[in-house]
N, C-alpha and C positions, 0 to 999 in steps of 0.2 A: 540548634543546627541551622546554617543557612547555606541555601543551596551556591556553588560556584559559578556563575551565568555564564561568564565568558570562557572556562573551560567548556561547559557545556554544549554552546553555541559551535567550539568548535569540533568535539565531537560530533556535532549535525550535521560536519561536512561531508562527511561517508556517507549517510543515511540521504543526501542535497543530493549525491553523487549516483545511488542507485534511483531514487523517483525521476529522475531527468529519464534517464532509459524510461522507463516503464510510461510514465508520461506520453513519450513519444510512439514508444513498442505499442499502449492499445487504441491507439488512432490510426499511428501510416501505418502500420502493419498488414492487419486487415483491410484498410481500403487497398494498398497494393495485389493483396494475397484475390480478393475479389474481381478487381478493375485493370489489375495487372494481367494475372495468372489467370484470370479468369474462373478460379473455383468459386463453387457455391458457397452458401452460409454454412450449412453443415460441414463443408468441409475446413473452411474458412475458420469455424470455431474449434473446430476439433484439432487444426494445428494452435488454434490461440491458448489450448488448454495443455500444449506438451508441457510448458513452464511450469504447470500448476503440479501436474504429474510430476516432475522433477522432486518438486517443492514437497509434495507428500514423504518422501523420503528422504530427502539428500540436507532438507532444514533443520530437522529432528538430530541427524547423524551428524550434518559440522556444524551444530549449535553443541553436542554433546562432545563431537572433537575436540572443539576449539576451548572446554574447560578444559580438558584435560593437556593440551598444549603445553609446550614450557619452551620457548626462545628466547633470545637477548635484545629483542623488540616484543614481547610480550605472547598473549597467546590468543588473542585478538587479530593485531594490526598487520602479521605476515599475511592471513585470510584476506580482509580488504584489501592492502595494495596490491598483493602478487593479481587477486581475481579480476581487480578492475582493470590493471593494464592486461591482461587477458582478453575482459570483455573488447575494450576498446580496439583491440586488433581485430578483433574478429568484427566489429561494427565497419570498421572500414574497407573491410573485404567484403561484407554483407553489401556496402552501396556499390561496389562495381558490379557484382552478381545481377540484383537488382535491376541495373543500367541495360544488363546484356539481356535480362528476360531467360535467365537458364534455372528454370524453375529446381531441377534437381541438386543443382549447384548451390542455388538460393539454400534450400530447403535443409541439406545437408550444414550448411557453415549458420545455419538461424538453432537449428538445434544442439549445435556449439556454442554457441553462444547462449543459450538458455539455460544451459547446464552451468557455464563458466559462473554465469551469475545467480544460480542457485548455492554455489559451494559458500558464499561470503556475506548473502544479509543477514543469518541468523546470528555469526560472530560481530558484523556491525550495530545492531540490534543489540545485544548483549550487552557491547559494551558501555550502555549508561550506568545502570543496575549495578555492574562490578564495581561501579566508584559512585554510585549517588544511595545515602539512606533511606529505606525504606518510605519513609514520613514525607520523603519530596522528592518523589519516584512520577506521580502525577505531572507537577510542576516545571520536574525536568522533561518529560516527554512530551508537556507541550513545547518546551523552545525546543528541542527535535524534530517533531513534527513542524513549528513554524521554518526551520532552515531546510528541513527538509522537503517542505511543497514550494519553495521558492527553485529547486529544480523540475520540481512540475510546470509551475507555472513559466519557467525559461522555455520549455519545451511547448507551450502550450502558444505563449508570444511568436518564437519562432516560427510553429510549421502556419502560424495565419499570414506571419509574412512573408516567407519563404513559398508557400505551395500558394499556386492562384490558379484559378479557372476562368472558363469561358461558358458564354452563354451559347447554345444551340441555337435550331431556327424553334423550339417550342417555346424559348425562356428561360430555357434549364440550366444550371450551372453543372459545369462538364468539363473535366480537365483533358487539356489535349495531348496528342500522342507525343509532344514535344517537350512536357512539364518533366522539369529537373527535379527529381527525387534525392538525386544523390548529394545536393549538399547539404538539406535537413539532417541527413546521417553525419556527415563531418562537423556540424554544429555538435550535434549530441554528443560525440565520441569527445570535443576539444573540453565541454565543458565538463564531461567525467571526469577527467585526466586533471584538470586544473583542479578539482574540488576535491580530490584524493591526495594531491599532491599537497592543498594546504593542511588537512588533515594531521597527513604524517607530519610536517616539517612544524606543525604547533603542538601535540598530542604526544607526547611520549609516556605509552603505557604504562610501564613499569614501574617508571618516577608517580607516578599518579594512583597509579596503583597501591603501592608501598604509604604514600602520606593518608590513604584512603581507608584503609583496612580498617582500623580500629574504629572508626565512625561507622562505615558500614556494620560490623560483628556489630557494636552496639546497639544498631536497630535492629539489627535480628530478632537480640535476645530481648528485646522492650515491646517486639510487636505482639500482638494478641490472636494474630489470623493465623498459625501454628508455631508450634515447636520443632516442626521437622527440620532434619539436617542430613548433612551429606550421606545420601546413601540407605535413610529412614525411610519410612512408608508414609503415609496421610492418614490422618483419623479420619474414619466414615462421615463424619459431617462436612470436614475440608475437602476429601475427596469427591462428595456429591458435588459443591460448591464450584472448584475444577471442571468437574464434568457439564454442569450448566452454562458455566457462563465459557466454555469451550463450544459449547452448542447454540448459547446466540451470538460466539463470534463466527460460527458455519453458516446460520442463518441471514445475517444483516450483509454478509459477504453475498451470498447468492442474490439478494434484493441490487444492493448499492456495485455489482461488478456486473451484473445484466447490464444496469443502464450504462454504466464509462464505459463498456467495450462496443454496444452496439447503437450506443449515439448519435455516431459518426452517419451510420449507414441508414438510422430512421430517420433521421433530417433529412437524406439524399433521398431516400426512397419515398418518403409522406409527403415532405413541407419541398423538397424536391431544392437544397439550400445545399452549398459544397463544404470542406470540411474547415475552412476558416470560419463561417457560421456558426459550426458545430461544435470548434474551439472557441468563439467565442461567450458561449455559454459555458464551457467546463472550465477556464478560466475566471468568470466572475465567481464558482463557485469556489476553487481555489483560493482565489483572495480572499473572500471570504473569509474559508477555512483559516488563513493564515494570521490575518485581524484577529480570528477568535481562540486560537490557542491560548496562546499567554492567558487571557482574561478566562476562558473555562480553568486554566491548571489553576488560578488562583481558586474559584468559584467550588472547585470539589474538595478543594480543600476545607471547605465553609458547610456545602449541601453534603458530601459525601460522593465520593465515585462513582455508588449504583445509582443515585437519584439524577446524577447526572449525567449517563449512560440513558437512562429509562427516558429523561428528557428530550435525549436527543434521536433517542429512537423515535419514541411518537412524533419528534418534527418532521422527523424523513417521510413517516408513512403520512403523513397529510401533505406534503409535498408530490410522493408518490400518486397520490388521490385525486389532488386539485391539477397535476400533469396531463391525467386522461383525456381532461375536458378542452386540454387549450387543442384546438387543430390548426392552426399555423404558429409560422413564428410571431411573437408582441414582447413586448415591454415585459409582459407577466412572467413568462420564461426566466426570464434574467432575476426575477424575486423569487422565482421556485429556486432555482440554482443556488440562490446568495442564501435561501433557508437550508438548500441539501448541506450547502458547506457547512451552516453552524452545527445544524446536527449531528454531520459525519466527524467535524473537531472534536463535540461532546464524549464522542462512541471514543475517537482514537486516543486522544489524552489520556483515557482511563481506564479500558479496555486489558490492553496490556500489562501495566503496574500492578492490576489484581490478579494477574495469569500468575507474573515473578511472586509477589507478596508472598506466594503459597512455598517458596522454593528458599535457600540457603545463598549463601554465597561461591560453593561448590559444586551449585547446579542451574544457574543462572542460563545458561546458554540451553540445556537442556525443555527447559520450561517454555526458553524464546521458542524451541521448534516445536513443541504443542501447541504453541497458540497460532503460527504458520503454518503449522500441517492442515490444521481446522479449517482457518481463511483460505490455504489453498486449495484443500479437498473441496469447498465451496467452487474455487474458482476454475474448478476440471470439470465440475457437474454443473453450473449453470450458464456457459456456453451450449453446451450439449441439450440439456432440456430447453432451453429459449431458444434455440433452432427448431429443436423438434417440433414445438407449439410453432414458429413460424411459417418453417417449410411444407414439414411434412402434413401439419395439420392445417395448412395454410389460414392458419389466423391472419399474417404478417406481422410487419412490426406496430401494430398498433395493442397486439398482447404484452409489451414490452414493461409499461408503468403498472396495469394491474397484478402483472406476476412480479414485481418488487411491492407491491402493497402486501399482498399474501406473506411473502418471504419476512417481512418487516416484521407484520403481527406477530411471527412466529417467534421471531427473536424477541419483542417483548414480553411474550409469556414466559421464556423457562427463560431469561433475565430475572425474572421476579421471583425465582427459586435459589439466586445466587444469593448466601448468607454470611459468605468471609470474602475478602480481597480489599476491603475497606481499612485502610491504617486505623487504628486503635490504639495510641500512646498508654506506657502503662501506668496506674495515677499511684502518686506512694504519700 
């Protein structure tokens, strides 16, 4: 079997299409929701966590939808493109709101917008899986991932050039009451809308679908990580295996979604640096990441998925570790970054391919929303508790890298309890 590249690459375009938002959503978000609206961190996180809440339910439900779909563009592609030109409306309403400072108005069309974009990454997501074999399920989700952080990283280019500040009379970098918000939003929303649009007009499910099927069914039946099929149950052991390695994708999520959403604001608040700074560290990580896709999808296929998961956990939490100590910005920072990214590549590459591995072709989409409900049940609760420790507990943001050390560990230990999700060809 050899996998399709350039199909593949352009099924990434969906997937390009939703990390540009989010890219963007957990930076300008929050600093406006803070610096704008003027709410606190707690409150600040507790809206950054409506999406996540969304996600607990509505990923699960049109991931499982969207198998069961049947239209004459597929059962996939009506989901992404109806929701992203959706999202996109409602992005470009979000920046005049925004503009005017009418927090209920804001707040109101942000939460439409979080929902819009909850109905459609679990069927974007999905759809590798419906058409790539089992055996190069890894390989294919690293060029996914690699096309797909190149809308991060747009996003992450953009707001350092688009958003600038000024220095106060302390030194401080401060943006002023005159800094234009609203075209970072009309960047994001153009470049959704183009990455969706090439999508559909190269992608046509159905056709792909159909020359697919029989290569797909045959790694089903060849894989060795079960037998289950549509509508079956899990044997006790695959089912443990599900349940672990769903529990260190809750865990590595709380570690690695602390620091991207509250980044922004520990740089402004510690190192006292504005959020082109702050982009420009979560961009080298990015790139990063992005260089290392392709070369991990090849590498797990050699070490195996979990040994390379397990790798890339333990780089984070030494990255985590070695973060505490640095107190301003250096050179160093930018090496911690360029290590989060290898590591968080290692986790994503593989992560997912052993959630589906356990699933059929039947329930593909199904499986996508367990492993998003997990990462985003994470991502409801760990705004929430790293506030708590912030605020309330007034640690600040310098508890921010040891509560991703703890959270890291935690995902290495019941990692090491996962014992199916690794392809295993059958030998005759």
């Amino acid at each position: 079997m050899k996998l399709n590249t350039r199909r593949t690459i352009f099924i990434g375009f969906a997937f390009m299409s939703i990390l540009s938002f989010w890219g963007f959503y957990d930076q300008v978000i929050p600093f406006l929701l803070e610096h704008v609206f003027k709410l606190n961190t707690f409150w600040t996180n507790a809206i950054m966590s409506i999406d996540n809440v969304f996600a607990l339910f509505m990923l699960p439900f049109f991931g499982a939808l969207s198998d069961k779909t049947k239209t004459s563009f597929g059962k996939r592609t009506p989901y992404i493109f109806c929701g992203t030109i959706c999202a996109v409306i409602l992005l470009v309403i979000l920046a005049f709101l925004q503009e005017r400072v009418n927090f209920i108005a804001f707040f109101i069309c942000l939460v439409g917008l979080l929902f819009v974009m909850s109905t459609y990454r679990s069927p974007a997501v999905a759809f590798m899986p419906d058409v790539t074999p089992k055996p190069l399920r890894s390989k294919a989700n690293a060029i996914i991932n690699l096309i797909g952080y190149i809308g991060g990283i747009y996003a992450t280019i953009m707001m350092s050039i688009l958003l600038r500040s000024e220095k106060n009379e302390r030194g401080e970098s401060v943006y002023s009451e005159n800094q234009d918000f609203k075209t970072i939003f009309f960047f994001i929303a153009a470049f959704m809308l183009v990455a969706v649009l090439i999508f559909v007009l190269t992608i046509k499910e159905k056709k792909i679908v159909a020359l697919t099927r029989d290569e797909v069914a045959k790694s089903e039946v060849e894989s060795t990580t079960t037998s289950v099929g549509k509508g079956n149950t899990l044997s006790k052991p695959v089912l443990k295996s599900l349940v672990f390695i769903l529990l260190s994708v809750f865990f590595w999520f709380m570690a690695y979604n602390a620091v991207s959403t509250a980044f922004s604001r520990y740089c402004y608040d510690i190192w006292k640096v504005d959020l082109g700074a702050s982009s420009g560290y979560l961009t080298v990580a990015t790139i990063v990441a992005i260089i290392s896709f392709v070369p991990l999808g090849f590498l797990s296929s050699k070490l195996g998925r979990k040994k390379t998961i397990l790798s890339g956990v333990s780089l984070l939490t030494v990255c985590y570790i070695v973060a505490i100590f640095v107190l301003k910005p250096s050179a160093l920072m930018y090496v911690i970054f360029g290590m989060v990214g290898v590591g968080w590549a290692a986790i994503n590459v593989n992560s997912y391919p052993m959630v589906v591995e356990m699933s059929s072709s039947g329930d593909v989409g199904k499986y996508t929303g367990y492993y998003y409900a997990f990462s985003m049940a994470a991502q409801v609760v760990t705004p929430l508790l790293s506030a708590f420790l912030i605020d309330t507990l007034q640690l600040g943001y310098r508890v921010l890298f040891p509560y991703a050390t703890v959270f890291s560990v935690l995902a290495f230990i019941t990692m090491l309890f996962v014992k199916h999700g690794d392809y295993v060809p059958s030998r005759r």
